[in-house]
N, C-alpha and C positions, 0 to 999 in steps of 0.2 A: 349085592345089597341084601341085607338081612331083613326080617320080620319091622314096621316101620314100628308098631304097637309093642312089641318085646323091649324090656329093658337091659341094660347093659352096664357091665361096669366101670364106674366112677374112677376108679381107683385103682393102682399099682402096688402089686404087694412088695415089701422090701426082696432086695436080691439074696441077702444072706441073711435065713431066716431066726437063729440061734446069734449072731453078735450081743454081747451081752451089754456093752456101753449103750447099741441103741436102742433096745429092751425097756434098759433104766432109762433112759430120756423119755422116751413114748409114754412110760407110765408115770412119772412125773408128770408128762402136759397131761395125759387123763384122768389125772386126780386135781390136779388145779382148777382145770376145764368143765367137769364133770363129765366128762365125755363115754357115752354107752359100754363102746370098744374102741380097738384100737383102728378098726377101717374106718370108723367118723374124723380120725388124725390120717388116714393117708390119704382119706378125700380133697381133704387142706391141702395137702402139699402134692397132690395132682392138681388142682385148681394155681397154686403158685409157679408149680413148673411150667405150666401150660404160659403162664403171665411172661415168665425169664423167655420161653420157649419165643415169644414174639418180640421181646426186649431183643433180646442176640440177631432175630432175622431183620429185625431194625436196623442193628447197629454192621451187621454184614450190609445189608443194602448204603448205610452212609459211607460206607468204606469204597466201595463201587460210584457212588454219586451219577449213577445214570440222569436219574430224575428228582432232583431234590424237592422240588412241589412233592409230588407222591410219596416220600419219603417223610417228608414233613408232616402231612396231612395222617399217615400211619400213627407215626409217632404222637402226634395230639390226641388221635383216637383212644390209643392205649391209656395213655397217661388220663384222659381225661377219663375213661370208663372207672381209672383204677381211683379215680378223687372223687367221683362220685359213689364207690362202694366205703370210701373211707377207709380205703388201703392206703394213699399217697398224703401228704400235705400238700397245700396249695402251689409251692415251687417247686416241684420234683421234677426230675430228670429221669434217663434212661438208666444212670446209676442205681438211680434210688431202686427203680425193679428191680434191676438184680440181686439188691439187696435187702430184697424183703427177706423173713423171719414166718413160720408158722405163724408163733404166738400173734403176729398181725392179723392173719387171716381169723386165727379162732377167738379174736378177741371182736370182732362184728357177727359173730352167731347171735341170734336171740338170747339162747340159753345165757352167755354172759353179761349183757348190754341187760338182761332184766337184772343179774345178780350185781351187776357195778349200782345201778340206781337205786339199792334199797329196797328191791319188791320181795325180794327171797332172803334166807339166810345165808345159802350155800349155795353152789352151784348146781348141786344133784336136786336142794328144794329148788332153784329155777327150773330142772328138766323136769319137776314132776308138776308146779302151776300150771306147764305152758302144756304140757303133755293133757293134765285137766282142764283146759279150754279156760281159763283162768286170768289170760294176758290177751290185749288185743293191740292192736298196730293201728290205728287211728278210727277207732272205733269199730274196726273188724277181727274179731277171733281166729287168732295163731294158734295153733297145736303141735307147730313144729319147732323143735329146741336148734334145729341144724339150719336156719331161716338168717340166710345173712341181709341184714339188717342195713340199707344205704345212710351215709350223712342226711341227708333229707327225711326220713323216716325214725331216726332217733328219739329226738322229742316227742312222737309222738307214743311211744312206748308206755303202758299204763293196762290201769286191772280192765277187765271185759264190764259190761257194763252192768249185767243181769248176775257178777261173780259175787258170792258169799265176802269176799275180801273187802269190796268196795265200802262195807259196813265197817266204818271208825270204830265199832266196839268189837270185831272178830277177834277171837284173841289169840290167832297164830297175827295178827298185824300188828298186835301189841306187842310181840316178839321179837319181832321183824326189826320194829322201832326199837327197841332197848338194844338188840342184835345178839339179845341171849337163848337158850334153848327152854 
């Protein structure tokens, strides 16, 4: 067992480093996304592997049928962590994990869920408000752009409370409002 206070990495770098098609997808979602680099996209998709990674040992376990209480009770878990982060809809299955997509996951970051509602222009101005202490989460100051965001915690998404923005006459909010530069 290693160091408990040392941190570790998140994330899996791809296998073949030069593939050119997955190059051009990666930077596509990192210009969409506004995303730093390209390890804030293979954090995502170590957090959904990890998702499949329990969907399959679910679905190996019903295939066995030792105990289908236990089996049962897994599978609610999962699904249910995954409907409360607002990865899943409300009827989802074990299919649906396996069938998630990145863009699902990078689409509950902070950084986005501020640029979907109006608060930034772009995505990189959402990484730079949130980055300036700028947004708060129900009344507490987020600085993290990479802050996945639960269905329960949505609405409450909004400017910090002491931020320059919250002033109707700022006039980057006047901007914001038109959604011109």
């Amino acid at each position: 067992m290693g160091y408990p206070g040392k941190n570790h990495k998140q994330y899996d770098t791809p296998k073949r480093r030069f593939e050119k098609t997955r190059i051009e997808d990666e930077k596509k979602l990192a210009i969409a996304y506004g995303l730093r680099n390209k390890r804030e996209l293979w954090k995502a998709q170590s957090v959904l592997r990890g998702y499949r990674r329990g969907a399959r040992g679910i679905l190996a376990l019903m295939s066995g049928a030792t105990d289908t209480e236990k089996v049962e009770t897994k599978k609610q878990e999962l699904i249910g962590h995954m409907q409360r982060n607002g990865l899943l809809g409300p009827d989802a299955g074990i299919d649906d994990v396996l069938a998630l997509k990145v863009e699902q996951q990078l689409e509950r970051r902070l950084q986005t869920i501020v640029y979907r509602k109006g608060l930034a222009r772009s995505p990189k101005q959402s990484r730079q408000i949130i980055t300036h202490g700028h947004i708060s989460l129900d009344g507490r100051k987020v600085n993290i752009p990479g802050y996945l965001v639960t269905r329960a915690e949505e609405s409450l998404v909004g400017y910090y409370g002491k931020s320059p923005f919250m002033d109707d006459v700022h006039p980057e909010r006047g901007r914001i409002a038109k959604g011109g530069r």
